[in-house]
C-alpha positions as CSV (number, residue, x, y, z in Angstrom):
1,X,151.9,84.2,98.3
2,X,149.6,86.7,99.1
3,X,147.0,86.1,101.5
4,X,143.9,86.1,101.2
5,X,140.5,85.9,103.5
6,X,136.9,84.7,102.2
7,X,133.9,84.0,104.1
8,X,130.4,82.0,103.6
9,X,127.1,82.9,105.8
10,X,125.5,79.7,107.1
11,X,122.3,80.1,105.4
12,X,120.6,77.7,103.2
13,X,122.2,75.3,101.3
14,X,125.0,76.0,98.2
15,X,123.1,75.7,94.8
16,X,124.8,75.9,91.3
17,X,125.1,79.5,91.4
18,X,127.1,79.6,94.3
19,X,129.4,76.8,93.3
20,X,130.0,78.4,89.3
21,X,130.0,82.0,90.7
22,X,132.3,81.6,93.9
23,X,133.5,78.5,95.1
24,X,134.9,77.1,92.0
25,X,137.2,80.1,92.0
26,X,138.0,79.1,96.1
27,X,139.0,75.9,95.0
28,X,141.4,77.5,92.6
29,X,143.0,80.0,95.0
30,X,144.2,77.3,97.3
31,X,147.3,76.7,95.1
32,X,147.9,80.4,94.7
33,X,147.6,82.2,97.7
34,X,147.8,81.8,101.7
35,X,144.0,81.4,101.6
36,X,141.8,81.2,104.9
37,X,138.0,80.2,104.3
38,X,135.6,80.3,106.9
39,X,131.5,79.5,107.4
40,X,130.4,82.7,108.9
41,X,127.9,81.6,111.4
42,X,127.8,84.7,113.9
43,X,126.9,86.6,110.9
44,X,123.9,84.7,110.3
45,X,122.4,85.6,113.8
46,X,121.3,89.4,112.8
47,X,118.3,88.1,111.6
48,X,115.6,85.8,112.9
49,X,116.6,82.1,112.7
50,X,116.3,78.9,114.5
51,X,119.0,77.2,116.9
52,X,119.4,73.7,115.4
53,X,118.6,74.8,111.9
54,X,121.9,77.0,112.6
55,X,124.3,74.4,113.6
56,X,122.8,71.9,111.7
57,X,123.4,74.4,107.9
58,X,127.1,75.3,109.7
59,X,128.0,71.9,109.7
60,X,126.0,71.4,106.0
61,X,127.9,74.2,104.5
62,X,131.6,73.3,105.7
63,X,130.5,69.6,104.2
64,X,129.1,71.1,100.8
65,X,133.0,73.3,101.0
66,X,135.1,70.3,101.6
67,X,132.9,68.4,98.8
68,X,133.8,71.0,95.9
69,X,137.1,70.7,96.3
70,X,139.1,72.9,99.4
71,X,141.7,70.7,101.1
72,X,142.7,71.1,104.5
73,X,145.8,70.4,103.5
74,X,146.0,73.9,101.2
75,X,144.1,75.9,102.8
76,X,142.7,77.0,106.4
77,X,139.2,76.3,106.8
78,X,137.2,76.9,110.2
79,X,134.3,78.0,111.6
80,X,133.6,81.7,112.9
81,X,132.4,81.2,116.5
82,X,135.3,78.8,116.3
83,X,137.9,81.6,116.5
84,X,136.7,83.5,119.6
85,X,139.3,86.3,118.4
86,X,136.5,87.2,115.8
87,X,134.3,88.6,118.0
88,X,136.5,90.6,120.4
89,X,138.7,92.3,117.9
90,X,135.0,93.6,116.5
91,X,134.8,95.3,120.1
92,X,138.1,97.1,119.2
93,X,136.7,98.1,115.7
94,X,133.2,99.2,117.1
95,X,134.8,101.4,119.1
96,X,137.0,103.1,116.5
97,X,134.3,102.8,113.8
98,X,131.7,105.7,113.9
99,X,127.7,105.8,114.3
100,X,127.7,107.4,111.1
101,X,129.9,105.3,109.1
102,X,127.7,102.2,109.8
103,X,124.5,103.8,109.6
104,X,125.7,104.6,105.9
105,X,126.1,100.9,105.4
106,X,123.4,99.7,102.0
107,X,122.4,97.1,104.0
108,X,121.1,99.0,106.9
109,X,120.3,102.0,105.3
110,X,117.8,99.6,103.3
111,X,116.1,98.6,106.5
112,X,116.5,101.5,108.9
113,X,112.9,101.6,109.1
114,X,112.3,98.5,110.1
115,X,113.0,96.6,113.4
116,X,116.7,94.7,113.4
117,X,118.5,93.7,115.9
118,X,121.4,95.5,116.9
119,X,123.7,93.2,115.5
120,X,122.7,93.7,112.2
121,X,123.7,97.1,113.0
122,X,127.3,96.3,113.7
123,X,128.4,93.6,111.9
124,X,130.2,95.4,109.6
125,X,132.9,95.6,112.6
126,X,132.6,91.6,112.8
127,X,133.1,91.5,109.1
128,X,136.2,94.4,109.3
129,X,137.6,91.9,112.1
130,X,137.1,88.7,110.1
131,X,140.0,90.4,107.6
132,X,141.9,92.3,110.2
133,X,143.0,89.1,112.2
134,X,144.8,87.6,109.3
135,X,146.5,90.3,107.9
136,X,144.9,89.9,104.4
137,X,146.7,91.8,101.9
138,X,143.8,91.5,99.4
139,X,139.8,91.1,99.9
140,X,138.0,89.4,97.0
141,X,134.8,91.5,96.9
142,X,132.3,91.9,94.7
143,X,130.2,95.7,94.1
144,X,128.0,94.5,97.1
145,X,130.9,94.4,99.3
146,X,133.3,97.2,98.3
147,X,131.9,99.3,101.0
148,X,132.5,97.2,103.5
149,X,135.9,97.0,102.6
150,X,136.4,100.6,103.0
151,X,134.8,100.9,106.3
152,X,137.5,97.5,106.6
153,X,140.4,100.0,105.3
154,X,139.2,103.5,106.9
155,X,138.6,101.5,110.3
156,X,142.7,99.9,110.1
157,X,144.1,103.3,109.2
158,X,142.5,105.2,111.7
159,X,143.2,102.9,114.4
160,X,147.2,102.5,113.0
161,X,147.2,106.0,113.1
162,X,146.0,106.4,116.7
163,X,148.2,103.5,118.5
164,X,150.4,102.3,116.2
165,X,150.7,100.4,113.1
166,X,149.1,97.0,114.0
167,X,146.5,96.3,110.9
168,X,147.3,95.6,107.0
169,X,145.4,97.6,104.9
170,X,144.1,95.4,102.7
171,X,143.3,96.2,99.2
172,X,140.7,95.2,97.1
173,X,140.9,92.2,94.7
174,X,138.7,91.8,91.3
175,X,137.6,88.3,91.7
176,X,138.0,86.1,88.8
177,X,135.0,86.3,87.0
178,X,132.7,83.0,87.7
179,X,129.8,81.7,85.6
180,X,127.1,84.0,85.7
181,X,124.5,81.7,86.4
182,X,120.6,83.1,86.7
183,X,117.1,81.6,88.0
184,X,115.9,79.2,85.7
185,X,112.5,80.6,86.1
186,X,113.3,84.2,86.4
187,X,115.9,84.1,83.9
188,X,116.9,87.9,84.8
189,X,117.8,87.7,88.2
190,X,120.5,85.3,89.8
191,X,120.0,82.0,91.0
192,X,119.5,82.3,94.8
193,X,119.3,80.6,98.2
194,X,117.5,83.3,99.8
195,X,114.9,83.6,96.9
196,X,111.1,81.4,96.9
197,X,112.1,80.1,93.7
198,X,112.3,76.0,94.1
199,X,112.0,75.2,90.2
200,X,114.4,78.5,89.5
201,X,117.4,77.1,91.5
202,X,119.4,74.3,91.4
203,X,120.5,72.6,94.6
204,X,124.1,71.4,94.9
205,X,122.5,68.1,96.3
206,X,119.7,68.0,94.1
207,X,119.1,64.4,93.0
208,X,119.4,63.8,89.1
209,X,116.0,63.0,88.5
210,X,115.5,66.4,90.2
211,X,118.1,68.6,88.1
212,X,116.6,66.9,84.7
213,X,113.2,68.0,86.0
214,X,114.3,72.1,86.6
215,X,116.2,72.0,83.5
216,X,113.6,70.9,81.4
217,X,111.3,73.2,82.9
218,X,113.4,76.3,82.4
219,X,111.8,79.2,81.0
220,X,112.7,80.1,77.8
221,X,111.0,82.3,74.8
222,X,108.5,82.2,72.1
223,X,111.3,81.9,69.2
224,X,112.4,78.3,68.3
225,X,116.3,79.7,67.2
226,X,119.2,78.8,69.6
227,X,121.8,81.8,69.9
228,X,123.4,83.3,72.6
229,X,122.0,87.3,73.3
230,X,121.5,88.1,77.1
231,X,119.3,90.9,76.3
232,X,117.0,89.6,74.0
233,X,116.7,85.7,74.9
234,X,118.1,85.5,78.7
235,X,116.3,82.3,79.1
236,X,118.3,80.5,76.5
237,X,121.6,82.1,77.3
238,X,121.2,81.2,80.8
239,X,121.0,77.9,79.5
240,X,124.2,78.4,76.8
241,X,125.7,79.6,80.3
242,X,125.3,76.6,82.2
243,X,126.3,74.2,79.3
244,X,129.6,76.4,79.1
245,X,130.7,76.6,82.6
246,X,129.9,72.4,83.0
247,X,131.7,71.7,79.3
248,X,134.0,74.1,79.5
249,X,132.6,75.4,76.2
250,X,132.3,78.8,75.1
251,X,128.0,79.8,75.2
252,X,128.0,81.8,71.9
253,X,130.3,79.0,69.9
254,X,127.8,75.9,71.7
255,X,124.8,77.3,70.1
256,X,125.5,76.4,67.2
257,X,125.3,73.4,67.7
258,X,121.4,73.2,68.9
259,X,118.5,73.2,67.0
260,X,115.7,73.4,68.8
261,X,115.5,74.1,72.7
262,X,114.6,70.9,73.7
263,X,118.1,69.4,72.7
264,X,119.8,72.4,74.3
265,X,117.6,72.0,77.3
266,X,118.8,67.9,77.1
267,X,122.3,68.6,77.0
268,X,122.4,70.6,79.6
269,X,121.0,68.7,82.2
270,X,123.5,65.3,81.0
271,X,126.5,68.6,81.4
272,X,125.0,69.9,84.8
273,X,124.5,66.3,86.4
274,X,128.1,65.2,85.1
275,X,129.6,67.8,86.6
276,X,128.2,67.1,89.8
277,X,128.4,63.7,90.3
278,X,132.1,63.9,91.9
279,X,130.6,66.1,94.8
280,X,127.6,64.1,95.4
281,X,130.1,61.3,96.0
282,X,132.4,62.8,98.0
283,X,129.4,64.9,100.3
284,X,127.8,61.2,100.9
285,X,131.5,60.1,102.0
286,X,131.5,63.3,104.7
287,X,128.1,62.4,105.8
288,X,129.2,58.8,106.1
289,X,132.2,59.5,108.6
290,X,130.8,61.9,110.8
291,X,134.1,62.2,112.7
292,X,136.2,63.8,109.8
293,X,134.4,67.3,109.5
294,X,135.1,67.6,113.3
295,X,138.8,67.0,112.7
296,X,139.1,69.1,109.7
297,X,137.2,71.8,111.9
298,X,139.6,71.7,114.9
299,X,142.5,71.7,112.8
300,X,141.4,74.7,111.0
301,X,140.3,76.6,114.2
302,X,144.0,75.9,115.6
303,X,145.4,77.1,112.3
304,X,143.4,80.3,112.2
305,X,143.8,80.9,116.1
306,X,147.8,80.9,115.9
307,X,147.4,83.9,113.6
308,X,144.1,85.5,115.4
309,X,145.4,85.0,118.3
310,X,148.8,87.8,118.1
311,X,146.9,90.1,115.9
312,X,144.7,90.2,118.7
313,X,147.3,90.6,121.6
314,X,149.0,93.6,119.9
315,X,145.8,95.2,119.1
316,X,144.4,95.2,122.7
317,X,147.8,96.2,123.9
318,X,148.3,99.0,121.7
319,X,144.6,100.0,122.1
320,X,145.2,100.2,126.2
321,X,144.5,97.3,127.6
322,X,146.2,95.8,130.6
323,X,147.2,92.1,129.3
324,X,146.2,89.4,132.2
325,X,149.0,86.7,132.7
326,X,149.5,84.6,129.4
327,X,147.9,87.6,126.9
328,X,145.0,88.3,125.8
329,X,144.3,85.5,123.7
């Protein structure tokens, strides 16, 4: 199987979109590839943020992961800071990335006006070693991300080239396409954690009474007919959307089965609160025996370490490094 490596930043907690879009899909790839998952939490220190809220949404989000479905047993999931190998190999790849390539990352380039931390700066070299350590063959990465994945590739090669081959290249993978689920109050723009939009997104622990609340309050349009047209009517088809991904329906063929939107709007939140009843369940079973995300957490930094670990090692040897007594890792 191929291997694969995917990573979450600890901010906020997972809503709909992020379970339909992404994780659903995570869930899936356990049985069909050597999959390592991890809850980036080094990543989510290059912008302002608080200590406690930090360890306190780490330990959320690897709760809200093992509730949706990924099994220890199938998979290796850990924490970042976990894997101390994470941030030293990003030493190696700062130091064989260029100013220039970085400062040609979106995300800075955005906000080079502004003052960021240096971090922010570089974590493109964290997020080149968060793949380099495994060996990951392919990336899953969406159009937001393919540039970091060829910093990831140009970064491997150039360093291969220089002391040896030590890296995979990894190609890029086409993720399988998730549910494209948008704000229910800004129909045209995706459901979001990092967005002010309480009544637009749909928390993954949201309480029923809650979900029927948002749903029924969606925004919609001035017509009263129920078809499935993005461009024209993106409030119902967001809807249509939703009811598909939680039915397993197809959105065009389900409209026609609605009269009027208050119906659709009905059905959807009986679909949506369904569907999430067996992770509500299982997250109040997590919170209940606060010893077992520790042990799944150990386990999984072990797991990731025994392959971090060598990739490390060869890397700082080849790069020139005198090895103390045991290696480098």
């Amino acid at each position: 199987m191929a291997r694969v490596v995917s990573g979450v930043k600890s901010t906020g907690e997972l809503h709909l979109g992020n379970y339909l879009g992404a994780f659903r899909n995570w869930v899936a790839d356990q049985d069909e590839h050597d999959a390592f998952y991890f809850v980036a939490d080094l990543h989510a220190m290059t912008v302002e943020y608080d200590p406690e809220q930090l360890r306190r949404t780490t330990r959320q989000l690897v709760m809200h992961l093992l509730a949706v479905g990924l099994d220890p047993g199938r998979c290796t999931l850990f924490v970042q800071s976990h894997v101390p190998e994470h941030p030293r190999l990003a030493w190696l790849v700062e130091c064989t990335a260029t100013f220039g390539e970085l400062r040609r990352m979106t995300q800075f380039k955005d906000k080079e006006n502004e003052t960021v931390r240096a971090g922010f700066f570089t974590y493109p070299a964290l997020m080149a070693a968060d793949v380099l350590l495994y060996g990951a063959e392919r990336v899953p990465v969406g159009d937001d991300q393919r540039q970091h994945l060829e910093l990831t590739r140009d970064v491997a090669m150039r360093f291969n080239r220089r002391f040896g081959e030590v890296f995979v290249v990894p190609e890029a993978a086409v993720p399988k396409v998730g549910a494209r689920v948008m704000d229910l109050q800004v129909p045209t723009r995706k459901m979001s954690k990092t967005e002010d939009s309480p009544l637009g997104t749909i928390g993954m622990l949201d309480p029923p009474e809650a979900i029927d609340r948002k749903v029924r309050r969606a925004v919609t349009d001035t017509e009263t007919e129920v078809r499935y047209d993005p461009a024209s009517k993106p409030g119902v088809s967001n809807l249509l959307e939703l009811l598909g991904a939680a039915t397993g329906g197809d959105p065009v063929a389900l409209a026609g089965g609605f009269s009027d939107y208050g119906s659709l709007k009905a059905a959807v939140a009986e679909a949506v609160i369904e569907m999430l009843e067996p992770f509500r369940r299982r997250y109040d079973e997590l919170r209940a025996d606060s010893g077992q995300v520790e042990e799944v957490l150990a386990a999984g930094a072990a797991k990731a370490r025994a392959v971090a670990g060598p990739t490390l090692d060869r890397a700082m040897q080849a790069a020139g490094l005198m090895a103390p007594a045991g290696g480098f890792s």
